[in-house]
N, C-alpha and C positions, 0 to 999 in steps of 0.2 A: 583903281582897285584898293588901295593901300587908305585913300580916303572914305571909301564905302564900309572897310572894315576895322575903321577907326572910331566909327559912328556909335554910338551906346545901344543903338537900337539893334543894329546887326550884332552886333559883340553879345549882347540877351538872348536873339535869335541863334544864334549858334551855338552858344553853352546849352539852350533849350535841346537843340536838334543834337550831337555831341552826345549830351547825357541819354536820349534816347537809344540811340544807338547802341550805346555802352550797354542800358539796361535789356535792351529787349533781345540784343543781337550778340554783342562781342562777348560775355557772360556764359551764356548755355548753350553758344552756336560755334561759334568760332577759337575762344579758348579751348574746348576738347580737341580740336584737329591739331593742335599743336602741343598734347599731350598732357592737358590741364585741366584737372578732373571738376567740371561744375556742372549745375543742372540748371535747365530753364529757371530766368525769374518768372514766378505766376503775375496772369496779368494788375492782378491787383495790387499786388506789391509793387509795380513796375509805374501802376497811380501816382501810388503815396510817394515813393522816390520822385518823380515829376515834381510832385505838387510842393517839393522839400526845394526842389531845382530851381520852379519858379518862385519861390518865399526868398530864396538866395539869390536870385538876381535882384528881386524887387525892391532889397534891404540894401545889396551894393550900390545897385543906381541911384537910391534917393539916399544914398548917403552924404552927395553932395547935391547943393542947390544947379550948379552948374551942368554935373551931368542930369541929373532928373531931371532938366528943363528940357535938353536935349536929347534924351532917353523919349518924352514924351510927344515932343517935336513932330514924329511922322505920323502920328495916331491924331494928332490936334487937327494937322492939315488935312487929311483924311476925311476925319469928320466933316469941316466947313466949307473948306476953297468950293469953290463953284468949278474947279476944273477936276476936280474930283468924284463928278457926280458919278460917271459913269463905274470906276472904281467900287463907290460906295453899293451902288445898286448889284456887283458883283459881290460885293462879303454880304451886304443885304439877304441873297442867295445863300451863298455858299456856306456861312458859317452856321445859320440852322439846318442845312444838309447833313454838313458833317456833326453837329448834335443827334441828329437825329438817327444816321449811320452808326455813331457811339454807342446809344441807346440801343438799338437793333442788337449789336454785335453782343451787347451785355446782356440781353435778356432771350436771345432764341437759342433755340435746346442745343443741347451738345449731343452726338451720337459717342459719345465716348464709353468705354465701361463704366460701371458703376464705382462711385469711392469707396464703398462698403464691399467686404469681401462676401462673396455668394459659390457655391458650389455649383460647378458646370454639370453634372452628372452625380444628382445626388443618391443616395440607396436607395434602390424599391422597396416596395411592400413585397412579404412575401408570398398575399395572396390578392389578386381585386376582383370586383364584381362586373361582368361584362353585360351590358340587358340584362340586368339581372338575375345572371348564373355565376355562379363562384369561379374563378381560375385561378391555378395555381401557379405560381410565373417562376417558383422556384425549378430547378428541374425542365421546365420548360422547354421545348423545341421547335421548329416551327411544322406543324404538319404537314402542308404543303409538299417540302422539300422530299417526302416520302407517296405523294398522291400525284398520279397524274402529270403531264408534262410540263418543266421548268418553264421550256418557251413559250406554254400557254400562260403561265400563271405570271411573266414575265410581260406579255402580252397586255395581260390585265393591271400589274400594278402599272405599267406604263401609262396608260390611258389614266387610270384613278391618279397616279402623279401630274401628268401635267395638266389635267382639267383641276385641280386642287390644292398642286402644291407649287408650280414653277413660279409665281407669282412674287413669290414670298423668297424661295429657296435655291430657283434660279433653273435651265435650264440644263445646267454643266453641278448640277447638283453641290454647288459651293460657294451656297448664302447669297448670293448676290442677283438677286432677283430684281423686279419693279420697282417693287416697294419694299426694298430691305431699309433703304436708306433710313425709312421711318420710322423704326423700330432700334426701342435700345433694352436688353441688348439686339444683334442682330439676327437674322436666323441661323438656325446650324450649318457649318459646310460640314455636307456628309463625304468630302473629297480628303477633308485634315485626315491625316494620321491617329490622333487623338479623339475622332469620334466611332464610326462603326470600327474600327478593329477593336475597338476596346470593349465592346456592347455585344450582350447577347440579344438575341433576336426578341427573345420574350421582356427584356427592357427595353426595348425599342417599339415593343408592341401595347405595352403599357404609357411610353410616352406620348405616341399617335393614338393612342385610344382616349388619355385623361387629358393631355393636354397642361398647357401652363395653369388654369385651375385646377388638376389635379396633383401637384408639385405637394410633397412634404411642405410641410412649416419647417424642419431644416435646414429644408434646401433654402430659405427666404434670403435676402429680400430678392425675390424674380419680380420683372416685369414682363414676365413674357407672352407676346402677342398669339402664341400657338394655341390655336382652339382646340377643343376634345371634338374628335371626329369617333366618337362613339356612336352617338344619335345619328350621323349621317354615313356610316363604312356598316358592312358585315364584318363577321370575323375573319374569314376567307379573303377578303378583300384588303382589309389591313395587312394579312399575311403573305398575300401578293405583291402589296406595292412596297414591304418590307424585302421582298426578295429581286425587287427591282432595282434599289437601293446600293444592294448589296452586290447586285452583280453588274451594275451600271458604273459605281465607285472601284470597280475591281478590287475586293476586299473581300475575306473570307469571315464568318459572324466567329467574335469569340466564342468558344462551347464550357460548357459547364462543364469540363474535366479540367482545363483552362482556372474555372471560378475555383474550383477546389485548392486545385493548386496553390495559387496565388494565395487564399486566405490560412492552408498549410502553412507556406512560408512566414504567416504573421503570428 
């Protein structure tokens, strides 16, 4: 053992493996648990530190003729001996695997938030066009809640939700749906505390209605995958599956006595 780690090659390999450690793990992982305030090194940084580590071995070892003969010693034999084929035909493999996994990891999407700050809930309009009739979203309330039976209209946003939306939104109505994964950002869980209790119903009916194309230019930059189900809902229908929403999340809609308030206080 004592010979094996006296060897220049392993003494390189381990400062390599060591510094990794230190960077990617002991830094932003393990220092906080013992009360040591630091944050992840970004992967990139985490590179160029390497690439610093290997420049530093490669300067120590060929610093003398003696060790850079046998610093280079296992790589030499490696290459040629003939008892090394099989060996070779394993890094042969493996080392453009793991190029190639590199690569992957560096270049497919991150589902992360965005780096740019964007607003979750940005202000309405205080008026939009539905099929082309004017509504007023100020004041707003949802009809419905005044016509006819809850559990019918319950009934109906149910059906229009899960043929429409569980895909996306999830069946426990809390973003995590099929295909959420593929969407950045993801979709809304209407389960958070921070989404319907905070929302009147007539902004809610304007979101389902415009859709991530109809979002403010302040609210930018969105990428959001939400279509405007204008063209494909009635009005009734939207106002349905908004009341399904609402009573499925067990949440009560904020009310515009609520809005007043609140912008009183500013």
């Amino acid at each position: 053992m004592k010979r094996l780690f006296g060897h220049p090659f392993t003494q390189g390999a381990v400062v390599l493996v060591v510094g990794f450690f230190i960077f990617e793990y002991l830094i932003g992982y393990i220092l906080p648990l013992f009360g040591v305030s630091s944050a992840p090194v970004p992967r990139s940084v985490v590179f160029q530190y390497m690439l610093t580590v290997l420049v530093g071995v490669l300067l120590y070892m060929s610093a003398e003729e003696e060790r850079w003969a046998a610093f280079r010693e296992p790589i030499q034999r490696t290459m040629v001996d003939r008892d090394k084929r099989g060996l070779r035909g394993v890094l042969m493999v493996a080392i453009p695997a793991l190029i190639g996994w590199l690569a992957y990891e560096n270049v497919k999407p991150s589902y992360g938030a965005p780096a740019t700050l964007r607003s979750v809930h940005p202000a309405p309009p205080n008026q939009i066009t539905f099929r082309g009739q004017t509504m007023e979203l100020t004041g707003l309330e949802n009809p419905l809640r005044h016509e006819g039976s809850l559990e019918e209209h319950m009934a109906v946003g149910r059906a229009i939700y899960t043929r429409n939306c569980v895909p996306c939104h999830g069946d426990r109505l809390d973003g995590d749906g099929h295909f959420s994964a593929a969407f950045n950002p993801i979709p809304a869980d209407f389960t958070a505390p921070g989404t319907l209790p905070q929302l009147t119903e007539s902004y809610v009916f304007w979101r389902v209605a415009k859709g991530g194309p109809g979002l403010p230019q302040e609210g930018t930059p969105w990428d959001s995958a939400m279509p405007a189900w204008e063209p494909f809902l009635e009005e009734n229908e939207i106002w349905a599956t908004i009341i399904y929403l609402y009573e499925q999340a067990g949440v009560t809609p904020r009310t515009w006595e609520e809005e007043g308030e609140e912008g009183g206080e500013h």
